[in-house]
N, C-alpha and C positions, 0 to 999 in steps of 0.2 A: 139329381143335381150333383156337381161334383164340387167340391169345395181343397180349396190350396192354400196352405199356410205362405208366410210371409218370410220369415225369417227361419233360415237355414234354407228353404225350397227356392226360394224368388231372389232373394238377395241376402249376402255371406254377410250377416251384420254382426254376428258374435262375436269378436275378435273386438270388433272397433268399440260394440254395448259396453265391454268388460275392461276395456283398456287399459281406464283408470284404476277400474276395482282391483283388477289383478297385482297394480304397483303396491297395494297395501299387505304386507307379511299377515298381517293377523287378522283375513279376512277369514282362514278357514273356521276359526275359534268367535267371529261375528256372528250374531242370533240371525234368524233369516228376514227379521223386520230391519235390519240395518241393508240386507240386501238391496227386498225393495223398497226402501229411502234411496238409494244410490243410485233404481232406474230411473225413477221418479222425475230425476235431475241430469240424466243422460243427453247430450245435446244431439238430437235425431236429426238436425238440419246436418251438421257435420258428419254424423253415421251415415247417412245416405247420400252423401255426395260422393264418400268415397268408398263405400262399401261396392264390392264386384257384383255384379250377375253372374248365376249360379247354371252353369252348362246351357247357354242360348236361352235362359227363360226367358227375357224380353222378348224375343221373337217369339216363341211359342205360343205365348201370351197373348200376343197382338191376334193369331189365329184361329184363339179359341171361340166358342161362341156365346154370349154375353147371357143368354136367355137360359144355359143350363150351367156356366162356367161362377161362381163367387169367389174373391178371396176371402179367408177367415183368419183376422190378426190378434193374436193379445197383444193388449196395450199397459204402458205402467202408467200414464198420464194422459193429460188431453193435446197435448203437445206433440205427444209420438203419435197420434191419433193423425191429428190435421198436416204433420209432416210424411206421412204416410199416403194420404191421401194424394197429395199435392207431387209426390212423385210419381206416383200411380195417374194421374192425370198428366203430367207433363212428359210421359213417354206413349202417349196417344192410348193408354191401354183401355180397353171399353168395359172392362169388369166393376161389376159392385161390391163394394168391400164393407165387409159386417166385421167391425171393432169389439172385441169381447176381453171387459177390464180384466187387471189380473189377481181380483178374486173372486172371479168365477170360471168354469169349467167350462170350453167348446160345447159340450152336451148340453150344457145349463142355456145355452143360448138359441141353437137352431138344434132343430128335431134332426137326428143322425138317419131316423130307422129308412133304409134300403137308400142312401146317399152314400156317392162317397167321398173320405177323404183322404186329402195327401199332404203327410205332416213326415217331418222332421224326429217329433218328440215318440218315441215308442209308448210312452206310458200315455199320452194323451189318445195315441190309436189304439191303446187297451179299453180306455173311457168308451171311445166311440163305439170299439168293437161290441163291446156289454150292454147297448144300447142298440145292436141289432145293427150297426151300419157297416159299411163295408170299408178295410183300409187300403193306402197303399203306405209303404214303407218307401218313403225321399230317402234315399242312400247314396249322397252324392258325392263321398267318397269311394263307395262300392265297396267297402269293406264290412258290412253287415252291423257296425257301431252307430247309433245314434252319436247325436253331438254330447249326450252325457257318460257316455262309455259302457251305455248300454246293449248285451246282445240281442239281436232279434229271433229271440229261441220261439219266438211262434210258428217263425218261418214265413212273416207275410209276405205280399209279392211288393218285389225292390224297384225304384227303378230311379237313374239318377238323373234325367231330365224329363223336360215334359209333354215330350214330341209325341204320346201313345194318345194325348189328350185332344189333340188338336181339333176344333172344327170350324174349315173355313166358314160355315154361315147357313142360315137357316133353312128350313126346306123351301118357302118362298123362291128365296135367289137361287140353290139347287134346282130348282124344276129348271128355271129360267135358266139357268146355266145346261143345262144337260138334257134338254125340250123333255124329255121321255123319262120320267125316274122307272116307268114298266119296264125299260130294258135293260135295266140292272140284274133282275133277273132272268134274264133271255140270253147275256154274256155267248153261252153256252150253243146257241143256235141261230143267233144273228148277228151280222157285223153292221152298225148304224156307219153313216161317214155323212151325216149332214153337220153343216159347221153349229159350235154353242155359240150362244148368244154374244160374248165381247170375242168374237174372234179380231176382230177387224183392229185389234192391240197386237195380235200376231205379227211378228214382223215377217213371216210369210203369206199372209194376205195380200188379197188382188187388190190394194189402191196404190195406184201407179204417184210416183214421188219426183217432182221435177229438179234434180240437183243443177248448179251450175251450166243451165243451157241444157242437158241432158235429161230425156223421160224414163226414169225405171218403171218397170212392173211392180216393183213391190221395192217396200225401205227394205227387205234383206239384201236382195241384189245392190242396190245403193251403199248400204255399209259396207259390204264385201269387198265393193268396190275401191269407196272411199280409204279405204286401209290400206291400198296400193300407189295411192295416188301421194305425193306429186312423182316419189322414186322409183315406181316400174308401172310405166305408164301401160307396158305391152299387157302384164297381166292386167290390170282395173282395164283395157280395151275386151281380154277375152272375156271377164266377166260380164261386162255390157252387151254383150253377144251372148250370153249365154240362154238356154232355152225354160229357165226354170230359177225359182230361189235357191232349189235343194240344189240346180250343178253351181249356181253360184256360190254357194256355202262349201261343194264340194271342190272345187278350183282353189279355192281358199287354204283348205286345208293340204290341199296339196304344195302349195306355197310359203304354209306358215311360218317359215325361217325366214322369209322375206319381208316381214311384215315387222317395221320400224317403231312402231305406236306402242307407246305403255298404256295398262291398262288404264289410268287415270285418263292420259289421252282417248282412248276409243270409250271412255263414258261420254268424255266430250262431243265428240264427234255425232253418238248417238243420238245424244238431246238436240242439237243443233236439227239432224233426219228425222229426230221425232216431231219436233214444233213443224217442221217442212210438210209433215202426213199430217198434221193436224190442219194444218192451215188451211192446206191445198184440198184437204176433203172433210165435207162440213159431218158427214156422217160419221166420220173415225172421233170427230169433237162430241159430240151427241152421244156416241155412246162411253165415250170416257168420262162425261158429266154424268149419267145414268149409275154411274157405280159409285155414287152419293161418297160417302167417305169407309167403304168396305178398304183391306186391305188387299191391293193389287199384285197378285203374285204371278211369275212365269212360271207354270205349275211343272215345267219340265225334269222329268229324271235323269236330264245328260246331263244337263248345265247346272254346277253350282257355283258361278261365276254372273250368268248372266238370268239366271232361274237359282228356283229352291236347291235342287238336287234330289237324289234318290233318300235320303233322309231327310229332308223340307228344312236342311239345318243350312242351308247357300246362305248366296251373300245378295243373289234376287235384285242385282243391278238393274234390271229393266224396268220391272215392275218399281222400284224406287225412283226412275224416272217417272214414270208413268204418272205416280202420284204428284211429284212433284211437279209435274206442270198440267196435275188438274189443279190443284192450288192458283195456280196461276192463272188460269182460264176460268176459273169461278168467278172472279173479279171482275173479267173481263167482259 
């Protein structure tokens, strides 16, 4: 099990928790019961509205997998508790989150031994350590200091987001994704090319997309296209000729300085060719409902535009279509 703290790891709340405390001169010479009186009454509706995400963790988060992934928070109140919650639910994140008051110790509450965690606090990853578990050290300034200005002279291993953790989803939807998990280890001696299960969300897939009067092979040829049109009708013609998605894509980019459309625009553009493949083929509908409420990503290494990218840290514009007009077809 891997367990992830809250603050300092998830979201930079320190600043905003201490705000107030810090305006008072004679807090350093305050007994530490006056401290926490003061989180006690910390208004976490307001700390969490405005406190940042900490190097992509919302996305990472959204990727991990629920069945080995928990957050583990201290709390000063039951207020920080249920605001806590309630942000963690309204950024769709699917983790279970174990509340541990604050006077007791992370160890006092779930068993450490060969779990791991990833904290902020050095001296709480000393706790766990001593308890047989395993740490990591959140250092998401990368400067080797905890937020108390402690060093990490143990040397545990650092890391300042949470992208190592990631996992799209359980072995169930892996098989089903990937038909064979045997050939994971065959890499070495077979090349497989039968398509995974949601391919038919590829916008290089064979369902043909009827745009204005015109039949494409596939919604990539169609976008490619579309990105030409109404101002160089000659290229969006060779693209329609073209023999493939990939020369369509590649025409493209031989053209790209001719292409007028901001990106805000060609999201547009997309959703419109996307509901067009949905519509027009009841199959590409069926298996976008099939992927229940998982998190729908373009798992691609080129694009961090319209995919994850080579570090799953993109912006996954397709896939955020995707989902958002299963939304919309759930209803329907």
């Amino acid at each position: 099990m891997v367990y992830i703290d809250f603050d300092g790891v998830i979201l930079d709340t320190e600043d905003l928790m201490f705000e107030e405390w810090r305006k008072n001169p004679n807090r350093h010479s305050l007994p530490e019961t006056e401290k926490i009186e003061y989180l006690k009454n910390v208004d976490w509706n307001y700390v969490l509205k405005n406190a940042k995400p900490i190097n992509n963790s919302i996305k990472y988060l959204k990727l991990m997998d629920p069945k080995n992934t928990i957050i583990l928070t201290k709390i000063h109140s039951l207020e920080e508790g249920k605001e806590k919650i309630k942000w963690i639910k309204e950024h769709n994140i699917k983790l279970q989150v174990i509340l541990v008051p604050y006077y007791l110790k992370k160890v006092d509450v779930v068993d450490p031994s060969d779990n791991i965690l990833i904290e902020d606090c050095l001296k709480t990853l000393q706790e766990w350590e001593s308890k047989k578990g395993k740490v990591v050290f959140f250092d998401k300034d990368n400067d080797n200091f905890d937020s108390w200005h402690d060093e990490n002279i143990n040397n545990y291993e650092r890391l300042d987001n949470l992208s190592k953790f990631i996992k799209i989803s359980n072995s169930q939807i892996k098989l089903n994704q990937y038909r064979d998990t045997w050939m994971s280890e065959k890499f070495d001696e077979i090349i497989g090319f039968y398509p995974r299960e949601f391919y038919s969300l590829d916008n290089f897939s064979s369902f043909k997309v009827e745009v204005d009067g015109y039949l494409y092979a596939s919604l990539e040829e169609a976008f490619q296209s579309s990105l030409f049109l109404p101002y160089h009708p000659d290229i969006a013609v060779k693209i329609k000729n073209s023999h493939s998605a990939h020369e369509a894509q590649k025409i493209m980019f031989e053209n790209i300085d001719k292409v007028k459309y901001s990106n805000e625009e060609q999201v547009q553009i997309m959703e419109r060719l996307l509901r067009l493949k949905i519509e027009q083929n009841p199959y590409v509908k069926k298996k976008l409902l099939e992927t229940k409420d998982y998190l729908i990503v373009e798992d691609s290494p080129k694009d961090n535009y319209w995919g994850w990218g080579i570090n799953r840290d993109g912006e996954n514009q397709l896939g955020k279509l995707w989902m958002k007009l299963r939304e919309e077809y759930k209803n329907k």
